[in-house]
C-alpha positions in Angstrom: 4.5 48.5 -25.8 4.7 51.2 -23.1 5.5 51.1 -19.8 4.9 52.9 -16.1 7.7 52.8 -13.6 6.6 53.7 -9.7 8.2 54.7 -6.4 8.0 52.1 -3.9 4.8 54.2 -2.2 3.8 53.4 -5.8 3.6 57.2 -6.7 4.1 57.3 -10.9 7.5 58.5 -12.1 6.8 60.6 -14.7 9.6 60.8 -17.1 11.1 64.4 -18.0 10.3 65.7 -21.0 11.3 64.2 -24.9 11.8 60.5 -23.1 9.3 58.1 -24.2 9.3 54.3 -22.8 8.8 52.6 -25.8 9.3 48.3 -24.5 9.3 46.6 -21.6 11.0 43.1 -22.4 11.1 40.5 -19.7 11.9 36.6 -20.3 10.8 33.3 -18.3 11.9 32.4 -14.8 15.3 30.7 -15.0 15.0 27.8 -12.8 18.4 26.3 -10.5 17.9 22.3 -10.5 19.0 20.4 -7.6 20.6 17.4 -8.3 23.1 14.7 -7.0 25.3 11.7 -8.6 25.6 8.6 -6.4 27.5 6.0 -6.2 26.1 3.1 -7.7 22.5 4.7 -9.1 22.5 5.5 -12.9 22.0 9.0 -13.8 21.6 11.7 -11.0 18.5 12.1 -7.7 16.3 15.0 -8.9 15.7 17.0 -5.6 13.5 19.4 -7.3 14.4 23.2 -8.8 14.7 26.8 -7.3 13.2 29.6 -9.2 16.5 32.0 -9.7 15.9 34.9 -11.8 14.1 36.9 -15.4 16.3 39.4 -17.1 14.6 42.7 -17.7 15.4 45.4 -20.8 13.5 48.8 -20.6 13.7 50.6 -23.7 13.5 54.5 -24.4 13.1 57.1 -27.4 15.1 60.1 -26.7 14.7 63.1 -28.8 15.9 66.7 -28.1 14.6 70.0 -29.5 17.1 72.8 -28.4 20.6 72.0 -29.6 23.3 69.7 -28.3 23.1 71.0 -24.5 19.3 69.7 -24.1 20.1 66.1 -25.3 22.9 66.3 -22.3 20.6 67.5 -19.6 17.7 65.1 -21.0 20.3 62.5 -20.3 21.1 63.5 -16.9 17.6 64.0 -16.0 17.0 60.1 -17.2 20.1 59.0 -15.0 18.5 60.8 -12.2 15.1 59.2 -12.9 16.6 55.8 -12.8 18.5 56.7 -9.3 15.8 58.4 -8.0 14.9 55.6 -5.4 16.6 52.4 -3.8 14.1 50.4 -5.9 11.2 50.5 -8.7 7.9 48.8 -9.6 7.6 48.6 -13.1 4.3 47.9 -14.9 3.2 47.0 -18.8 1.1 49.7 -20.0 -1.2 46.6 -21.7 -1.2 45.3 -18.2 -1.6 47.6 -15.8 -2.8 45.2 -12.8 0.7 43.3 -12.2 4.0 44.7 -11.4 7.9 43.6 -11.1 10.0 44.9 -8.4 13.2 46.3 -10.4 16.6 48.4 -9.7 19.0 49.6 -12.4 22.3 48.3 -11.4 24.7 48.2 -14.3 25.9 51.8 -16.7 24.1 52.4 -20.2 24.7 54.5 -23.0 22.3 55.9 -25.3 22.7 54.6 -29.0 22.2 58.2 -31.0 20.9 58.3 -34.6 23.4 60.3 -37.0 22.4 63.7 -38.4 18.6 63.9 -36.0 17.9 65.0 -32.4 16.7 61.4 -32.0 18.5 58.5 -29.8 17.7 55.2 -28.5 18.3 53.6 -25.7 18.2 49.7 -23.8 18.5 49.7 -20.0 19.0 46.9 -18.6 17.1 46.4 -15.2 17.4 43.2 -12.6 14.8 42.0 -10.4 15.0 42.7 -7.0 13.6 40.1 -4.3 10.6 37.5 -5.8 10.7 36.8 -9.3 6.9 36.8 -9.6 4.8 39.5 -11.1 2.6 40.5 -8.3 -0.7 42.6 -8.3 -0.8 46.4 -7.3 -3.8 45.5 -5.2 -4.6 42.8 -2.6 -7.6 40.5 -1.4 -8.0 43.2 1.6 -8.9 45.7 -1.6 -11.2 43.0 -3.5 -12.8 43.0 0.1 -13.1 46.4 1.5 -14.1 47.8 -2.3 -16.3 45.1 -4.1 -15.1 43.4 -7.4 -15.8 44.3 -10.7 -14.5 43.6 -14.3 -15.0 47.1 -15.3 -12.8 48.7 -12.8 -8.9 48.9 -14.5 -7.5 48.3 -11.1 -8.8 44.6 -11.7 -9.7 43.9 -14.9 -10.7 40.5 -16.0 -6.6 39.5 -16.4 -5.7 38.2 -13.3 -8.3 35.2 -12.6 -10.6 36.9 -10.1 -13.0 34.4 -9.0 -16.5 36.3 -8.9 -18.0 33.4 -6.2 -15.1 33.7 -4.1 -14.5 37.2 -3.6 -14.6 37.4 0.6 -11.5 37.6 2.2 -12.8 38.5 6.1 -14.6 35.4 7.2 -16.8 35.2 10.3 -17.3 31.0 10.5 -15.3 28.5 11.1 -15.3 27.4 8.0 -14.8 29.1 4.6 -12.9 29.3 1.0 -9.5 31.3 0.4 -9.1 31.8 -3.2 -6.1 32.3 -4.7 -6.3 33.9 -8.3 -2.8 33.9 -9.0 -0.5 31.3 -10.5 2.3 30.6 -7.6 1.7 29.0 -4.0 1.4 32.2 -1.7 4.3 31.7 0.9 4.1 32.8 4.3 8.3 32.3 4.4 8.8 34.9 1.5 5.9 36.3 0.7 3.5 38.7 1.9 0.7 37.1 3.6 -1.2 38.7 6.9 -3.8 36.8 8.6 -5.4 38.3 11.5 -7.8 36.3 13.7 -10.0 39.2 15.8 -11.1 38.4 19.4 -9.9 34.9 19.7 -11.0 32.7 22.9 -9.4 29.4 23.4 -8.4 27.2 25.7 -5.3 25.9 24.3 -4.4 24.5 20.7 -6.2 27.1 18.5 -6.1 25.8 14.9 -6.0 27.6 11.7 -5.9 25.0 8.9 -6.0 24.7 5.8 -7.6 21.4 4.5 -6.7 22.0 0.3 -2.5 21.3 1.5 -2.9 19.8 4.9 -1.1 22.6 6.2 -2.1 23.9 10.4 -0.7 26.5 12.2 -1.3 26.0 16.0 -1.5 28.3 18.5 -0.8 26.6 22.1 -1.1 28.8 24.7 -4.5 30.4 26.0 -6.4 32.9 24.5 -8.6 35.1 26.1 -10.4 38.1 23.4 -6.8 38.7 22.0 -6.5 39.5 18.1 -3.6 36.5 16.7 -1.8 38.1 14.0 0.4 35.7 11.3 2.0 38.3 9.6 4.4 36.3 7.3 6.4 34.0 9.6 6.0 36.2 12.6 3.0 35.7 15.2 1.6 38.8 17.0 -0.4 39.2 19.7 -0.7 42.8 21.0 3.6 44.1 20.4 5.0 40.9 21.3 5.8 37.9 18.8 4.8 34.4 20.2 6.4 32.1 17.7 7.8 29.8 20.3 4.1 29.3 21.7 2.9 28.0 18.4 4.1 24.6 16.2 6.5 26.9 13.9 4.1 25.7 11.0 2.2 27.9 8.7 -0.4 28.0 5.9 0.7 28.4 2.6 -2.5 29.3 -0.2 -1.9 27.3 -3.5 -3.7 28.6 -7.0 -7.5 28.6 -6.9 -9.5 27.5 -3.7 -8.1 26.7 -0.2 -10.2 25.0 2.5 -9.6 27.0 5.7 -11.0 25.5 9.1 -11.1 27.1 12.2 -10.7 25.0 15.6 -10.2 24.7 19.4 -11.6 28.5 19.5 -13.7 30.7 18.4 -13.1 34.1 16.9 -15.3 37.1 15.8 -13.6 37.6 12.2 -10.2 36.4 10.0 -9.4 38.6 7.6 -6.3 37.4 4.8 -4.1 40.0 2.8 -2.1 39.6 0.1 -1.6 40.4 -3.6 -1.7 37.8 -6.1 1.6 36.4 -7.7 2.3 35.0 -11.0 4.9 33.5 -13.0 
């Protein structure tokens, strides 16, 4: 099964000449439980898990045509391919719409076939930052460009609901789906809400009623755009955490609730990409 690696401006890296990707192998999530023994309670307190890490193996078919000097500097174009950037998307060729973020940390050697022009070789990749495949587009994209099965950059993989396909909302009240598999996290994951021409008198609300989650925004507002861009809160340049609650909306799998209160706005718009296990 092929694969496509990509710069982080997700250009293509297109691999020099006789290398072929042939596998992309990836396992499960390895999962860190938290426990604790006490004193007088059988067994051990289950605290819950942390999801750690999934190890990665690309695999390549090298062959040379030209003699023992053009397997060498086939080789060294490969190592430069490999160090080309800080880090690397990487994408299954049978799945085009989701991507890891990858770096090649530790040496590899190709494994050469006696008597041919032929070699193979396993690299052995890591994950860098979230452990979750993520899509190559995001709700903004779904919003701006229109959904449909047809198109590769969506397909009919990754759980697109075809009712709930609006991610800029101009009422106080609407539905936020959610097509992947993991809880979209403001803390560590990329999620930008921006609230356009917001008046309020004090306590502007942004909840979401699916988790019970708010985010509150204290202060007065009068036409300014609220941006919660992760865990940061914008308005104009300046972040404004300390005049909210410190709390934010998190989006579980399939449809969230979202109410709008104590204000009104003219539009909310919600970016992210979809993540998956």
């Amino acid at each position: 099964m092929g694969f496509t690696l990509y710069t982080p401006e997700m250009q293509v890296l297109e691999f020099p000449v006789g290398i072929k990707p042939l596998d992309f192998l990836t396992s499960s999530i390895s999962k860190e439980r938290i426990e604790e023994s006490i004193d007088g309670i059988p067994g051990n307190v289950d605290y819950g898990f942390n999801y750690k890490d999934r190890s990665i193996t690309l695999t390549f078919w090298l062959t040379h045509f030209h003699g023992e000097h053009d397997y060498h500097l086939m080789k060294a174009e490969l190592n430069e391919l490999l160090d080309k950037t800080d880090y690397m998307y990487v994408s299954l060729d049978a799945l085009p719409s989701r991507i890891l973020k990858i770096t090649v940390d530790e040496a590899y050697i190709p494994e050469r076939i006696l008597r041919s022009n032929v070699a193979q070789l396993e690299v052995t990749a890591r994950i860098s930052g979230l452990p979750f495949w993520r899509t190559k587009y995001t709700t903004q994209d779904i919003q701006t460009s229109g959904y449909t099965a047809i198109v590769e950059k969506y397909g009919t993989a990754d759980g697109i609901h075809i009712d709930h396909t609006k991610y800029t909302h101009t009422t106080n009240e609407f539905t936020i789906f959610n097509s992947g598999n993991v809880t979209i996290d403001p803390r560590n994951m990329y999620l930008y809400i921006q609230a356009r021409y917001v008046n309020s008198t004090g306590n502007f609300t942004i909840e979401n009623i699916t988790t019970g989650e708010k985010f509150i925004y204290k202060s007065p507002l009068d036409n300014y755009h609220l941006i919660l861009d992760g865990a940061k809160v914008k308005i104009g340049l300046y972040n404004r955490l300390r005049d909210s609650n410190r709390n934010f909306i998190s989006l579980v799998p399939g449809e969230n609730k979202i109410k709008i209160s104590n204000g009104t706005i003219e539009s909310i718009t919600f970016d992210s990409p979809f993540y998956y296990k």
